[in-house]
C-alpha positions in Angstrom: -7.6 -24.6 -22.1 -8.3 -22.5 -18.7 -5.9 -19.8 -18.6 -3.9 -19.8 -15.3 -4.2 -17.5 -12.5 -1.1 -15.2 -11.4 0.6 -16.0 -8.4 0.4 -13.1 -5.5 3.6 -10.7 -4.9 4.2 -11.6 -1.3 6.3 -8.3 -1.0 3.3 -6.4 -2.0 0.4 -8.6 -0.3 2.7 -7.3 3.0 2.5 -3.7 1.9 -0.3 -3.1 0.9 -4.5 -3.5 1.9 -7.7 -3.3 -0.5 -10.5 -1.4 0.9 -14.0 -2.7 0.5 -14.2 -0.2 -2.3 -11.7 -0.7 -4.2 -8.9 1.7 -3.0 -5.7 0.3 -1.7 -4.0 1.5 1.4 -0.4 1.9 2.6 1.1 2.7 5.9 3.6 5.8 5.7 7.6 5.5 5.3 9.9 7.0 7.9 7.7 5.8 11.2 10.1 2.9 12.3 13.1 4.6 14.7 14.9 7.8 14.8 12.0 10.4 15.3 13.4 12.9 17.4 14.4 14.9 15.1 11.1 15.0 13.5 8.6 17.9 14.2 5.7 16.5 15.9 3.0 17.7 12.8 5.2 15.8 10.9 5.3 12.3 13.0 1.3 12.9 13.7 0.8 13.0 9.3 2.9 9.5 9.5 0.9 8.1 11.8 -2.2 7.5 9.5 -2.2 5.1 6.3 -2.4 6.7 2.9 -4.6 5.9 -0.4 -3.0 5.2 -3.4 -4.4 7.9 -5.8 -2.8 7.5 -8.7 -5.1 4.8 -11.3 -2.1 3.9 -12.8 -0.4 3.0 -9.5 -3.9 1.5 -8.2 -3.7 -1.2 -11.5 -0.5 -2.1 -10.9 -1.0 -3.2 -7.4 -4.0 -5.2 -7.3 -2.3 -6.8 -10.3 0.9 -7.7 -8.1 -2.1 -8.6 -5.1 -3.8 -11.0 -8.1 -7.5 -9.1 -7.9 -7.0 -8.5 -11.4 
């Protein structure tokens, strides 16, 4: 009996991206509205998407994405 496949987190297939090599990428918090305030090293750090770089958190993702 074939065992069956998990069904994709839609909340997470929206967050976050897997790389070509493996790593999984997320766009920064805090970038949406409201960024006077915000000193402009701060807003130019935002601006770029992060790796994940905790293993632990990697796993749990592309389980929640269905690659695993």
């Amino acid at each position: 009996m074939a065992k069956a496949a998990n069904k994709t987190c839609k909340s997470a297939k929206k967050r976050f991206v897997t790389k070509p090599n493996g790593d999984v990428k997320f766009r920064r918090a805090k970038r949406a509205h409201i960024l006077s305030h915000e000193n402009q090293k701060v807003k130019r750090q935002r601006r770029r998407n992060q790796v994940v770089k905790v293993i632990a958190d990697v796993k749990r993702i592309k389980r929640l994405l269905g690659e695993i």
